[in-house]
N, C-alpha and C positions, 0 to 999 in steps of 0.2 A: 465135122466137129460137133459135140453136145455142145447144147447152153446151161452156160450155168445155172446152177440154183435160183429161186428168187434171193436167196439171203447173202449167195454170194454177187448177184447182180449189186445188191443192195453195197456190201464194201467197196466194189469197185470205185461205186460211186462216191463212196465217202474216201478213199484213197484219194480219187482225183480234188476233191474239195479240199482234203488236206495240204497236197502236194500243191495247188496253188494257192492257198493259203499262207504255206511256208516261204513261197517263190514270188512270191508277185508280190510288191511293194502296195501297188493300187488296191489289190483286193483288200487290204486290210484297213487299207485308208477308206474305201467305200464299208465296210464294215467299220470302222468308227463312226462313221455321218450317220449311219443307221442306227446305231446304240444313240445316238445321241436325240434322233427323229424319235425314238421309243418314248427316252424319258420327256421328250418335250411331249409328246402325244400323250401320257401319263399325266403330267403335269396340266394338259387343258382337256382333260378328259374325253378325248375324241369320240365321236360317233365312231359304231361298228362298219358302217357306209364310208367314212374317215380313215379308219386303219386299214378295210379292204385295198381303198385304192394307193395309201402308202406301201403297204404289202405288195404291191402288183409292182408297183416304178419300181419295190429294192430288189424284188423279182428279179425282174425285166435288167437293172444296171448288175447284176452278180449271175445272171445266165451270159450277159455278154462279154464278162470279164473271164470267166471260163473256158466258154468259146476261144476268144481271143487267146489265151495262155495254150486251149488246143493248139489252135490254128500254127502258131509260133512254135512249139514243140513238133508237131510236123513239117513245116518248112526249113527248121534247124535240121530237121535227121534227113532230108532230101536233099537237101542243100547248103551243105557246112559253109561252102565258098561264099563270099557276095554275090547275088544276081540280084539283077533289075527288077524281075517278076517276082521274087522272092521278099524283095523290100515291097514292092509294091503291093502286096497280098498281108504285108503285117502293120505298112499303114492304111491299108485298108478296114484291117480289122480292129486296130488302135485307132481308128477312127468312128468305129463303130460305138468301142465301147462309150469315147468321148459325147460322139449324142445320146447315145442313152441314157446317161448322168447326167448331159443338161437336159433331158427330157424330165428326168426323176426330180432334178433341181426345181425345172418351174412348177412340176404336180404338188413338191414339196409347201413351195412357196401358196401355191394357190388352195392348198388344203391347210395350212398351220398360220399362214398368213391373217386371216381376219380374224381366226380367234386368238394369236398372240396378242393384235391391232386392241382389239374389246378388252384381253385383262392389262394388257397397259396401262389402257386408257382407262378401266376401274380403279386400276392402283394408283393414278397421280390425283384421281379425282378425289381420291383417301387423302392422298400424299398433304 
């Protein structure tokens, strides 16, 4: 079999971003928390060191929701039935993604956390 093109590699890959996208409820809800991480990161003008490691955690929670949405589209077309090993491979993976968004949660917290804390606390001191 040839490989494809790099440009056709390149669709593939945005088909499947689409195609979960459209299908997965979570993706789009971790893709809200993130627009919202943006403008808060906007609004306290983050260091470039700051948006790195935001950029890595929203990374790291949307390569595993991906994954996950694989995993689940290949255990479906194996295994249309119920099986035990088949649940247990998609809570596996739905388990996966669930730390990884509480891992992205606490990086969140620990990178937007003390500079929320500072203009708070400049604005009541206004207040």
């Amino acid at each position: 079999m040839k490989s494809p093109s790099l440009i056709a590699s390149f669709r593939f890959a945005f088909a499947g971003i689409a195609y979960a996208f459209r299908t997965q409820r979570n993706l789009r809800v971790h893709l809200g928390v993130m627009l919202a991480v943006v403008v808060v990161g906007f609004v306290l003008r983050l260091s470039p060191e700051q948006w790195a490691i935001l950029a890595l955690a929203s990374g790291l929670v949307f390569q595993a929701e991906l994954m996950n949405t694989a995993l689940e589209a290949v255990v479906d077309r194996v295994s249309p039935e119920f099986h035990a090993l088949a649940k247990a491979a998609k809570d596996c993976a739905a388990g996966a993604v669930f730390l990884t968004a509480l891992c992205a949660v606490i990086v969140g917290l620990l990178v937007l956390g003390p500079p929320l804390i500072g203009a708070l606390t400049a604005w009541l001191a206004r207040a």
